[in-house]
N, C-alpha and C positions, 0 to 999 in steps of 0.2 A: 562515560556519558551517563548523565546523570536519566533519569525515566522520560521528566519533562521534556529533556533534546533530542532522546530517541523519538518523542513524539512530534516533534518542530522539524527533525531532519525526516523522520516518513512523513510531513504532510510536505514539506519542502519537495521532497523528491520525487512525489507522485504529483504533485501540482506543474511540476517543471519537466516533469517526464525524465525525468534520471532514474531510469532502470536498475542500473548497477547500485546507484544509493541509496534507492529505493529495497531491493534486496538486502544489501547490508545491514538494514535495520532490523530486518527480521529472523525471528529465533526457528532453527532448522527445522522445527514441528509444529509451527504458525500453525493456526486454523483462521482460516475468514468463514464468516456465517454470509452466505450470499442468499438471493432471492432464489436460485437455484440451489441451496442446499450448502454444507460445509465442504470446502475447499483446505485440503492438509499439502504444509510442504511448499518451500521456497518455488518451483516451479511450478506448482499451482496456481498460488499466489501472484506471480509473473504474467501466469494465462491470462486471470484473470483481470487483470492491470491493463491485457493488449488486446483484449480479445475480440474477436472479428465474427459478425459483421458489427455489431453492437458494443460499436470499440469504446473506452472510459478513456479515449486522448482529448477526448474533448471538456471532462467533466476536471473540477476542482474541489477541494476539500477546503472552504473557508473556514476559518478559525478567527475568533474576537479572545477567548478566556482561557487558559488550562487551567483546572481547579484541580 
């Protein structure tokens, strides 16, 4: 998979709430930089994807360009 699919398949899978594929995109030592600080590691990453009470099921990641 080329960079740009890995990018089209994580906003695909977070947009659509596919967990598992959403995972699959990411490299075992991810870091997210969140508003609360850096997030390491596939189950972080997951937390942070579901997490409650201030869940992101609602939010979407729109895309128009990959450059």
């Amino acid at each position: 998979m080329t960079g740009e699919e890995t990018v089209r398949e994580f906003v695909r899978a977070f947009n659509e709430r596919d967990l598992d594929a959403f995972e699959a995109t990411l490299d075992p030592e991810v870091q997210l930089h969140s508003m609360k600080g850096i997030r390491e590691g596939i189950p972080a990453a997951r937390a942070w994807a579901t997490r409650e009470p201030v869940s992101y099921t609602h939010l979407t990641l729109p895309t128009s360009e990959l450059v």
